[in-house]
N, C-alpha and C positions, 0 to 999 in steps of 0.2 A: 109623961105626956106622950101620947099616940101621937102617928103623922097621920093626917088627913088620908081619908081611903083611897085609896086606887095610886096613892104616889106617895115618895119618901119625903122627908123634911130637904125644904129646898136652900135652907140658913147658909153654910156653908157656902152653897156657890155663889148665893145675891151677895155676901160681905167679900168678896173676892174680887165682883164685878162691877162695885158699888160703890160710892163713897160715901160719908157724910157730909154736913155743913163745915165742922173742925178743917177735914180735909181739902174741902174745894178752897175754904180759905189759904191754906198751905199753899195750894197750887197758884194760886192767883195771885199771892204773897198780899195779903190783905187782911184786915180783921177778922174775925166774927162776924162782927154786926153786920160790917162791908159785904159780908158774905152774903148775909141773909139778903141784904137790902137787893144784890144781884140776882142772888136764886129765885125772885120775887119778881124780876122784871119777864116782861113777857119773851124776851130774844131770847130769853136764856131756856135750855133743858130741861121739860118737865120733869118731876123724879119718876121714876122706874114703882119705887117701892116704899111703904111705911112702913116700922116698926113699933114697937112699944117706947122706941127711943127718940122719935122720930122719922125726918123724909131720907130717903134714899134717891142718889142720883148715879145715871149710868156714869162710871170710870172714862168710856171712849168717850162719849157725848162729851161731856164734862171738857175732857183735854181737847178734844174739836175746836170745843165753842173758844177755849182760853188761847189756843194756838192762831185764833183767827177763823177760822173755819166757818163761822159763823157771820161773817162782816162785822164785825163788833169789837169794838175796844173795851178791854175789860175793868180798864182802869178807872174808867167814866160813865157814866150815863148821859144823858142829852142835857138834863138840866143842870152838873156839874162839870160838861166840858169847857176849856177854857176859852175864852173867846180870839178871835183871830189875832195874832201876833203877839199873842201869848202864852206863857210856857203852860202847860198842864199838867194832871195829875200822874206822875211816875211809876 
């Protein structure tokens, strides 16, 4: 398979800069699904990039938004936050 004219195969450096859905889970110590159901919400990091495998999302974005960075708690959404004076999701 040729790279596209005028530039090289860019593969390499987007899996480098990128994560999957597997991994944002990781990061956020979460499921799968929990994952998806995040990557879905509007606060969160558009992906960067598709593949044949699916979505790609920026690595830094990604750690931003989980570190805070984004005003956003990651362990909840609005309709699963706990209600006042009580304990929520971990």
């Amino acid at each position: 398979m040729c790279p596209p004219s005028g530039g090289q195969p860019r593969q390499p450096q987007v899996h480098m800069t990128t994560m999957r859905l597997v991994e944002i889970a990781e990061v956020l110590g979460v499921s799968k699904q929990r994952a998806h159901q995040i990557a879905n919400d509007r606060a969160f990091p558009a992906p960067v990039a598709e593949d044949g495998r699916g979505r790609l999302w920026d690595r830094r974005e990604v750690r931003a938004w989980a570190s805070g960075g984004a005003g956003r708690s990651h362990g909840a959404s609005e309709r699963t936050r706990a209600a006042p004076g009580r304990s929520g999701p971990t």
